[in-house]
C-alpha positions in Angstrom: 21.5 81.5 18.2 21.4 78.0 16.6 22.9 76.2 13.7 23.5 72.8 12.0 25.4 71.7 9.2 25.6 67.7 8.1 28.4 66.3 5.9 27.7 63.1 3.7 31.0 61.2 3.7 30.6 59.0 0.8 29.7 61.7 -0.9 32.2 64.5 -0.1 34.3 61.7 -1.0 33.3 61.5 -4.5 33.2 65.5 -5.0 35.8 66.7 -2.4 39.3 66.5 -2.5 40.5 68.0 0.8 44.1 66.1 -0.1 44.3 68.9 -2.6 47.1 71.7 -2.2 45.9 74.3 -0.9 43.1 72.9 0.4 43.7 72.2 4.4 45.6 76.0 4.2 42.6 77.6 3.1 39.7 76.4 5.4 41.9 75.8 8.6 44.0 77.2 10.7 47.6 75.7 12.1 46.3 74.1 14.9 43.7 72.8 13.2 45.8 71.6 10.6 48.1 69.6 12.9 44.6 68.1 14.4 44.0 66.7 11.4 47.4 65.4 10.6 47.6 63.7 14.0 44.2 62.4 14.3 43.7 58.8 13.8 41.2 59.3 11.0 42.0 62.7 9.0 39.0 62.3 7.2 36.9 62.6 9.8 38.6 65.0 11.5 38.5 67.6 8.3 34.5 66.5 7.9 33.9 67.2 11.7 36.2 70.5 12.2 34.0 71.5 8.7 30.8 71.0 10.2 31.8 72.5 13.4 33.0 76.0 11.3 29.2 75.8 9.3 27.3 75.4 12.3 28.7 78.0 14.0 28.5 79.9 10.9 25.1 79.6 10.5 24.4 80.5 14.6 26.9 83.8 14.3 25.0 84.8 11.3 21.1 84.4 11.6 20.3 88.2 12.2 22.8 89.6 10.1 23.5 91.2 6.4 26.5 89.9 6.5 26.7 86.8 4.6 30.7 86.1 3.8 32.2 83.3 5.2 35.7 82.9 6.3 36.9 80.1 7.9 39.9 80.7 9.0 38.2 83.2 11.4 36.0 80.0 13.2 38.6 79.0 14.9 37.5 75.2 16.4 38.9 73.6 19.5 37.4 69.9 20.3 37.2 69.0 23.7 36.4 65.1 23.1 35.1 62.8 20.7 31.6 64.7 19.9 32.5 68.0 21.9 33.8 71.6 21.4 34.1 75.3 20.7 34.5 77.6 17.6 35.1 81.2 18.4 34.3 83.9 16.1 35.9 87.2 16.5 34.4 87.7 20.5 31.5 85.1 20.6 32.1 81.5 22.0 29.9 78.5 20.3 29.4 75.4 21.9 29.3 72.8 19.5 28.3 68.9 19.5 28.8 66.7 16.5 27.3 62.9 15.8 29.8 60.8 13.9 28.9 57.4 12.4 30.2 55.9 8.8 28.3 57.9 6.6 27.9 61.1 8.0 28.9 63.8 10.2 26.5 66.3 11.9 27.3 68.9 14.3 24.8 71.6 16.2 26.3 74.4 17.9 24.3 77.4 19.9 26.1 80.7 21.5 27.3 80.8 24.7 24.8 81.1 27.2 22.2 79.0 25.3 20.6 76.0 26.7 21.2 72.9 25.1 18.7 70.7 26.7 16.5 73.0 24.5 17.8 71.6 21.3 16.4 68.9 19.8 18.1 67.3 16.5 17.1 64.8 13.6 19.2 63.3 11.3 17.5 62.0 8.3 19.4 59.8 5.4 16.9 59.6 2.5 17.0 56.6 0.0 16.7 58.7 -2.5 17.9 62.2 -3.6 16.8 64.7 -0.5 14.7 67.4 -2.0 14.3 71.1 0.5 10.7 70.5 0.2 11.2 67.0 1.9 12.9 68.5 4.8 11.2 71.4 5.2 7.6 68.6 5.7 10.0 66.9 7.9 11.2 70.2 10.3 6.9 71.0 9.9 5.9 67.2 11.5 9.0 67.9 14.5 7.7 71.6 15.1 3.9 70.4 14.9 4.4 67.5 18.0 6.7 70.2 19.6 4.3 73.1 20.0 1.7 70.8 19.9 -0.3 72.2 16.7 -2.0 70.6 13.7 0.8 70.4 10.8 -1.6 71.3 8.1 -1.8 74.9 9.9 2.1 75.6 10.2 3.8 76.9 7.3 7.7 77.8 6.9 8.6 81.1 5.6 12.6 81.9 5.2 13.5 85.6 6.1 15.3 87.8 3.4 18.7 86.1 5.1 17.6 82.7 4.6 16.4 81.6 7.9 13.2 79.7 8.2 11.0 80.6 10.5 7.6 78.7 11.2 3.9 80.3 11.2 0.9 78.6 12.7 -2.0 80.2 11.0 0.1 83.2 10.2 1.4 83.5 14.0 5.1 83.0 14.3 5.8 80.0 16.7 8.6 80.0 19.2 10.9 78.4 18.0 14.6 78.2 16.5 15.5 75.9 13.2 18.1 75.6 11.1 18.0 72.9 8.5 21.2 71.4 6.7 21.4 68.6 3.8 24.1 66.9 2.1 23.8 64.7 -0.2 21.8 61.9 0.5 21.4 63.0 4.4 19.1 65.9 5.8 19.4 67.5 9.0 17.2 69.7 11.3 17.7 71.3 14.5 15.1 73.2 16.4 15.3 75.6 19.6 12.7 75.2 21.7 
């Protein structure tokens, strides 16, 4: 299982206040808290253990009813700059996150996946990111990956919100997750 989530910095900044009370206590746990407060660049650290938590979120929950989200129960450890864990209850997810200026974006797959399988795009739009921009944009990436004409894929989201992608009504094999943020959009595909 596969997921992605993206974080705009700029604007989190503007519509965001993780310096809030209560803030920090409700979305991390304590060791993730003193993380934060020890890390050279809280902000980032709160954007990238956030991203981490979604990601996996989206991974633990693609074939499930179950749609509540806790995060205090992703718990994240980081192993280096772009590299870590969340677990979640008895699965382990294996996490990588890109971090530049505006944006953080982190992938994570289950345990056992294989990463070189991934393949990830981060797009920043000049202007406002629409769905239906990113869902042409996952289309053009699945249509040079499985090697079909993109005027014959279509994406289809199941009742949980997954998208899933036809060619000429024949699902293709392949994972995606889309994430966007405001002015950034994300994809990651499992192929």
């Amino acid at each position: 299982m596969i997921g992605n989530d993206i974080v705009d910095i700029p604007y989190s900044r503007q519509f965001s206040d993780w310096k809030r009370p209560g803030y920090l206590e409700k979305l991390f746990t304590c060791k993730e808290r003193l993380q934060i407060k020890e890390s050279t660049c809280s902000e980032r650290m709160v954007w990238r253990l956030w991203s981490m938590k979604e990601s996996a979120y989206k991974a633990a929950f693609r074939n499930s009813k179950e749609r509540v989200f806790n995060p205090g129960k992703f718990i994240c450890t980081t192993s280096d700059e772009v590299g870590g864990k969340v677990h979640f209850k008895d699965r382990v997810f294996h996490t990588h996150s890109s971090i530049n200026g505006s944006s953080i974006h982190s992938v994570a797959w289950e345990e056992g996946g294989d990463p070189s399988r991934l393949s990830s795009v981060l797009k920043k739009f000049d202007t406002k990111l629409s769905s239906a921009d990113l869902y042409q944009y996952l289309l053009k990436k699945v249509a040079v990956i499985s090697n079909c004409k993109m005027k014959d894929l279509t994406l289809k989201k199941t009742l949980n919100g997954i998208p899933e992608i036809f060619n000429k009504g024949e699902k293709v094999d392949v994972l995606c997750s889309l994430s966007h943020h405001g002015d950034f959009g994300a994809i990651l595909i499992y192929h």
